[in-house]
C-alpha positions in Angstrom: -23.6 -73.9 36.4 -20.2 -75.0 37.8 -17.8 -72.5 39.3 -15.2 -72.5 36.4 -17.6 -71.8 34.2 -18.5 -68.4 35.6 -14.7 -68.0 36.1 -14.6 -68.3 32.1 -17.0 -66.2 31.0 -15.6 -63.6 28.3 -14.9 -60.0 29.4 -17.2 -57.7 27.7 -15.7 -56.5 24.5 -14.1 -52.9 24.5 -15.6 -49.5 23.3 -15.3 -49.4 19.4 -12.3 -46.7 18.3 -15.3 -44.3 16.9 -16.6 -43.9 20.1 -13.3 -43.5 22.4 -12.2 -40.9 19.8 -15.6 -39.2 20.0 -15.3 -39.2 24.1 -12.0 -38.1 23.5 -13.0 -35.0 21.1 -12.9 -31.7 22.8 -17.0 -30.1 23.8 -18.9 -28.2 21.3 -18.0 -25.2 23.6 -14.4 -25.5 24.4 -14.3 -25.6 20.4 -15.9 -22.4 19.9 -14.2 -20.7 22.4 -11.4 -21.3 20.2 -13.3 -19.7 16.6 -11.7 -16.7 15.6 -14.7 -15.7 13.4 -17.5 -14.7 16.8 -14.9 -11.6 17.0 -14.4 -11.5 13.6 -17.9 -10.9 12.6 -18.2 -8.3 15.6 -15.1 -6.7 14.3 -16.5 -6.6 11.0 -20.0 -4.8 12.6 -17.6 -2.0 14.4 -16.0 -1.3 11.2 -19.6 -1.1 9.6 -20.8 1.2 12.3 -18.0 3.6 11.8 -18.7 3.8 8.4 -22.1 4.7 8.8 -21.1 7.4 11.0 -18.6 8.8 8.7 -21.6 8.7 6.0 -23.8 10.4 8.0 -20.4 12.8 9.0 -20.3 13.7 5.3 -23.9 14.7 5.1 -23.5 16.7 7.4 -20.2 18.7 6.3 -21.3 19.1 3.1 -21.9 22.8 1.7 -25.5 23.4 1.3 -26.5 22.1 -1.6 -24.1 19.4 -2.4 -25.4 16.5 0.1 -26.2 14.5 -2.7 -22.5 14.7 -4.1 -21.4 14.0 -0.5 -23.2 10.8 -0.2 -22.3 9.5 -3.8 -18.8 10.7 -3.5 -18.7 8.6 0.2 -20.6 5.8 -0.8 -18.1 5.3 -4.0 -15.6 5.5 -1.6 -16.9 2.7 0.6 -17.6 0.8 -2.2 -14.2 0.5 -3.0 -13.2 -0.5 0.7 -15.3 -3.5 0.3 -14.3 -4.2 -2.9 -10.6 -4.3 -1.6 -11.5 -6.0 1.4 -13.3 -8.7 0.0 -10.1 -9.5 -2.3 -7.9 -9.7 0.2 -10.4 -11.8 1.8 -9.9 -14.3 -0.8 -6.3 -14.5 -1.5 -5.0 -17.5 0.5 -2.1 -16.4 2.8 0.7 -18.5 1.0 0.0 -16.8 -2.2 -0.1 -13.2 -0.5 3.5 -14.2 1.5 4.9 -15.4 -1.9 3.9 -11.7 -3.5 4.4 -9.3 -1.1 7.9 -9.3 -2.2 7.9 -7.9 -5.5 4.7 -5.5 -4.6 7.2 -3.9 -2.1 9.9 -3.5 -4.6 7.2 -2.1 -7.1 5.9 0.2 -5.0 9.2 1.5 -3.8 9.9 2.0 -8.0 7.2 3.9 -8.3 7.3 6.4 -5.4 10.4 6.9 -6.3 9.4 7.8 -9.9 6.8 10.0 -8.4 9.5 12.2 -6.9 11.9 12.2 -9.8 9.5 11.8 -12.9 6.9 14.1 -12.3 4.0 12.4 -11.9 3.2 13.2 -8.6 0.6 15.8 -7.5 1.8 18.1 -5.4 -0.6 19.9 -2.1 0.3 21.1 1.2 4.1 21.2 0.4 4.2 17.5 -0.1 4.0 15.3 -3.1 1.9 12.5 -2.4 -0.7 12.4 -4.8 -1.4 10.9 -8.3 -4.2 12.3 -10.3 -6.4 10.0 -12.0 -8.9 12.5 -13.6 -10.9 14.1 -10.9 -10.2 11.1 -8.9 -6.6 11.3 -6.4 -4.9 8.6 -5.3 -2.0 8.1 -2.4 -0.2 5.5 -3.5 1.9 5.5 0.0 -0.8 4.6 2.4 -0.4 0.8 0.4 2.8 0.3 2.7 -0.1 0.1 5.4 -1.6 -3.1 3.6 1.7 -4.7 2.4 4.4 -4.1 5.2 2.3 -5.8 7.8 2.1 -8.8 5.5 5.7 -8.8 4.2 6.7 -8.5 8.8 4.4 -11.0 9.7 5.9 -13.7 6.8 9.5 -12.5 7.8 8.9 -13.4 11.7 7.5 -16.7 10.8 10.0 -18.0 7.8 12.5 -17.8 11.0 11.1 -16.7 14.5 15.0 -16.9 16.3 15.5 -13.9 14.3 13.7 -11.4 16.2 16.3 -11.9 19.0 19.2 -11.4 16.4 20.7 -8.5 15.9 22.2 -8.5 12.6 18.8 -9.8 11.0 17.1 -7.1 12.8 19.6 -4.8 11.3 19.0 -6.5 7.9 15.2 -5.8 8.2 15.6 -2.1 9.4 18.0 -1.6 6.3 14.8 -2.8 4.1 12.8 -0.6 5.8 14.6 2.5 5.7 15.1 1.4 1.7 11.5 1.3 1.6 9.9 4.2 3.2 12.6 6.8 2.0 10.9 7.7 -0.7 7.5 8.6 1.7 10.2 10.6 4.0 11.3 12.9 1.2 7.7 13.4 -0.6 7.8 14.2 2.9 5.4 12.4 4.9 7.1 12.1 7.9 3.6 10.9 9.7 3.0 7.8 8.1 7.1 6.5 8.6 6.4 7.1 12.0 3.4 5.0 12.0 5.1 2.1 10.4 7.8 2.3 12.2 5.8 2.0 15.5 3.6 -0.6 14.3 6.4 -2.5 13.5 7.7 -2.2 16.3 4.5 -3.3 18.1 4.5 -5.6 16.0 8.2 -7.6 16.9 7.4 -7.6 20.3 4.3 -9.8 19.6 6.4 -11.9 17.8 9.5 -12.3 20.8 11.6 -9.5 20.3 13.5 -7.5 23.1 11.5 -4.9 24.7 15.0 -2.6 24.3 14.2 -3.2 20.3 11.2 -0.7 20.7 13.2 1.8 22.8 15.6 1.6 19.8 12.3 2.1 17.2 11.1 5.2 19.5 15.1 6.4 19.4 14.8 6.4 15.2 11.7 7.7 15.3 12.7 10.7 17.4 16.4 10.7 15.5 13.7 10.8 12.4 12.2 13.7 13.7 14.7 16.1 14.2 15.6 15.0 10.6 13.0 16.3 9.1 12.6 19.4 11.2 15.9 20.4 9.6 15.3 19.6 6.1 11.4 20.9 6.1 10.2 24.0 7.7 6.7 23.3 7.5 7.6 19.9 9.6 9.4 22.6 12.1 6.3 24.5 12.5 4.0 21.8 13.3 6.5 20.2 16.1 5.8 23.9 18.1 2.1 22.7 18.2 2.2 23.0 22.1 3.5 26.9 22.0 0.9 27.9 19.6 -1.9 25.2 18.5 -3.0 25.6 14.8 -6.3 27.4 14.3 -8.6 25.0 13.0 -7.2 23.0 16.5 -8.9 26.0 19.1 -11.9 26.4 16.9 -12.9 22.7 16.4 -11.9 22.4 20.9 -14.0 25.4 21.0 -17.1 24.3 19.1 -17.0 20.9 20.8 -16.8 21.9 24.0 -19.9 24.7 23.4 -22.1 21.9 22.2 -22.4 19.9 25.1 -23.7 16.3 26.2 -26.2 16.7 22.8 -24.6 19.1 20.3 -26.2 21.4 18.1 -28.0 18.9 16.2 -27.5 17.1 12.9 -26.4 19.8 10.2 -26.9 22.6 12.8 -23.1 22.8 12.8 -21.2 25.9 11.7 -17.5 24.4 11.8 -17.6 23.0 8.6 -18.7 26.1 6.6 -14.9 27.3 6.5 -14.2 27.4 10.2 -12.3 23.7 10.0 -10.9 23.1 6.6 -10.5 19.4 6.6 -13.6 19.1 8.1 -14.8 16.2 6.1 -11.4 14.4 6.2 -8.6 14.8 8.8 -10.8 16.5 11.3 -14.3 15.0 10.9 -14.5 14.8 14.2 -14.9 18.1 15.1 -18.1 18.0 12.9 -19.3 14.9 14.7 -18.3 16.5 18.3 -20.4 20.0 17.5 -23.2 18.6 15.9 -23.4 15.4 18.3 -22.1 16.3 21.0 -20.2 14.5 23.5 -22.4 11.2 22.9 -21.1 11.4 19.3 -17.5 11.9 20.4 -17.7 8.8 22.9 -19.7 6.9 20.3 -16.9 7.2 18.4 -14.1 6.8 21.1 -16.4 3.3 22.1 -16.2 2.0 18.8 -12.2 2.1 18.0 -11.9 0.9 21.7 -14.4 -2.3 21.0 -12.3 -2.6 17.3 -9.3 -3.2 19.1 -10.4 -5.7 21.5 -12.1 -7.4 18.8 -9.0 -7.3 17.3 -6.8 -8.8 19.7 -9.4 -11.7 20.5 -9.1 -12.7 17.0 -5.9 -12.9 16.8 -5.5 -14.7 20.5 -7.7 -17.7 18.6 -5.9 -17.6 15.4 -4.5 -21.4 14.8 -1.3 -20.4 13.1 1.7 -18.4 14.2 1.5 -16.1 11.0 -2.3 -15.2 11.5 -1.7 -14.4 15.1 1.1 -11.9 13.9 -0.2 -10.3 10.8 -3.9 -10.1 13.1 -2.5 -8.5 15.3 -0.5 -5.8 13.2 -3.1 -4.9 11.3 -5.7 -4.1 14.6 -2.6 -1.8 15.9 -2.3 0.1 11.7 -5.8 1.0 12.8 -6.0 1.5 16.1 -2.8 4.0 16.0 -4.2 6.0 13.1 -7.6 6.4 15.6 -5.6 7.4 17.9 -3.4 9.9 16.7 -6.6 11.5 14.6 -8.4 11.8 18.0 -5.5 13.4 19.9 -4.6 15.8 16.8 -8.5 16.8 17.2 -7.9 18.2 20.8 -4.7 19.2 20.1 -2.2 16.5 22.3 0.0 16.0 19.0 1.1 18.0 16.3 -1.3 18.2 13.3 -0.6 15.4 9.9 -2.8 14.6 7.4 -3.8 11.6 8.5 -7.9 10.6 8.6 -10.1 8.9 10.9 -9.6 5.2 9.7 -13.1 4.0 8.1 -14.8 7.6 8.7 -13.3 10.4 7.1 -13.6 10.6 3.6 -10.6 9.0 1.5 -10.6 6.7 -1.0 -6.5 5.4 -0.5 -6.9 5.3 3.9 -10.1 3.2 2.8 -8.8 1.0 0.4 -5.7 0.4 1.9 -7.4 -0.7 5.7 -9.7 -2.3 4.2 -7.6 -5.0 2.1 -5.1 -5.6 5.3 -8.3 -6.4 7.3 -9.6 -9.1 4.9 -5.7 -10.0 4.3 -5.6 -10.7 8.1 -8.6 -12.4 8.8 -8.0 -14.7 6.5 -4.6 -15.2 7.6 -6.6 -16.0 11.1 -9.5 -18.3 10.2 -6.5 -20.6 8.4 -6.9 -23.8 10.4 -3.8 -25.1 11.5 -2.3 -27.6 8.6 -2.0 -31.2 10.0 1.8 -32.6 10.4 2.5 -34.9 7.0 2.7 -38.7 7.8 6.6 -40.0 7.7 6.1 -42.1 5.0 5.5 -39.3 3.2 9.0 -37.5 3.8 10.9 -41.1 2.6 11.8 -42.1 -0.3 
């Protein structure tokens, strides 16, 4: 064969587009790296394990006899969690960014009718409740599902704004619009808790750090408000002259049952000694009979929760599941928190539960529907640009 003829030999043809875009595609493990739903699913087995110690909690606590009640009236309760949860599960973010809107505005109505139309219940110098036979509801705690929604679509429909002043100022007006009516039931507590979530919440999103020293300013500024307009408020805020009673004797019994406790339903706190023992301050009853393995157990879980938490919402795709992922891991993670430290008696005492352990149907219900709300928001793949010759006429 002649030289030229080598010298003309065809170049070997090039790799087929299937298989440069498959060498291109990122590994099988890069990709999973990325799947918000490995922490979701272990967020998801926290929450269950909390649960199941607030079941067994309420077994415990019950009055002799009524165990049965206890664990029907619980389970009913968690029923309706994942009954809430698995609706907001399956509403798709759009449509829950489109109504969050006018839920606001009708919850805002009726709170407001609650306080002026008497139809609120009224316990503990507050009126928070609404009676539905034997059954009471706190229509309230629903700000804890829909604000986090209604923030996280604000950020995103504009995210300058959280470095502009006079929308910030437009957003605190809403706010203070909203959760007057919860101020003057009062439940000073849970404004405080949205505020600083919201807070929390802005940063994430870009704002100025000086915007939460201006939240922790109108939370204090809050404060003082109420001390003046409601003694009972004023009486709490001294919890560090003279600590409520069911405070000492729930410190008291937890630190006299040791590494092990006293031993499931050896406990003598919840026979009058701790009212709320089955509620706000279960976890007295779980530190006596338990001991300090229970307590940590506890502490371990809302601790794992919240990393869970922020890992899923580190891998969400889109800028609004990030947000509303992360808003709702710091709703719960805050109500753990202050619950805890009321138990030992670092911050003044509020009717607030131990998110997903204490027994209440509205902290249950309400949790439980911003979780699936935000999960969803964070497994939403991230929507493909549209092609230009789609945007001409």
């Amino acid at each position: 064969m002649s030289e030229s003829a080598t010298l003309e030999r065809p170049a070997p043809a090039a790799a087929p587009p299937a298989a440069a875009l498959a060498a291109a595609a990122p590994a099988p493990a890069a990709a999973s790296a990325r799947d918000p739903r490995a922490p979701g699913r272990a967020l998801l087995a926290c929450v269950a394990a909390l649960a199941g110690v607030g079941l067994v909690a309420a077994v415990s606590a019950a009055p002799p006899g009524e165990a049965g009640l206890a664990i029907g009236m619980h389970c009913a309760h968690l029923a309706l969690g994942l009954g809430a949860f698995l609706f907001g599960f399956l509403i798709h973010p759009d449509f829950a960014r489109r109504a969050v809107g006018p839920a606001l505005a009708l919850l805002a109505a009726f709170l407001v009718l609650m306080l002026v139309g008497g139809i609120g219940h009224s316990s503990h110098e507050a009126t928070r409740w609404v009676r539905l036979g034997s059954f009471s509801f706190q229509p309230s705690l629903l700000y804890q599902c829909l604000w986090p929604v209604a923030l996280a679509s604000w950020v995103v429909r504009d995210p300058l704004r959280v470095r502009q002043l006079p929308a910030l100022g437009r957003l605190g007006g809403v706010f203070l619009l909203l959760t007057l009516p919860i101020f003057l039931q009062p439940d000073l507590g849970s404004v405080v808790i949205l505020m600083f979530v919201t807070g929390v919440t802005l940063l994430f999103a870009g704002a100025p750090m000086k915007l939460l020293w201006s939240v922790v300013a109108a939370a204090l500024g809050a404060l003082l408000l109420a001390a003046l307009l409601f003694p009972h408020v004023a009486d709490r805020l001294d919890w560090w002259k003279q600590p409520e009673e069911q405070v000492v004797r729930g410190m008291e019994a937890i630190a006299a049952a040791g590494p092990a406790g006293r031993g499931p339903g050896l406990g003598v706190m919840k026979h009058g000694h701790v009212p709320e023992g089955r509620t706000d301050f279960v976890l007295t009853v779980i530190g006596e009979e338990w001991g300090l393995l229970g307590t940590l157990t506890v502490w371990s879980l809302f601790a794992a929760f919240t990393l869970l938490g922020f890992a899923v919402a580190r891998r969400a795709a889109t800028r609004y599941g990030v947000i509303l992922m992360a808003s709702a891991t710091v709703m719960v993670s805050v109500q753990a928190g202050y619950n805890m430290a009321m138990v030992f008696g670092l911050v003044p005492v509020k009717g607030l539960p131990l998110p997903f352990v204490s027994r209440g149907g509205s902290s249950i219900l309400a949790l439980a529907a911003l979780l699936g709300l935000a999960l969803q928001a964070a497994y939403q793949p991230r929507r493909a640009p549209a092609p230009a010759a789609t945007l001409l006429p």
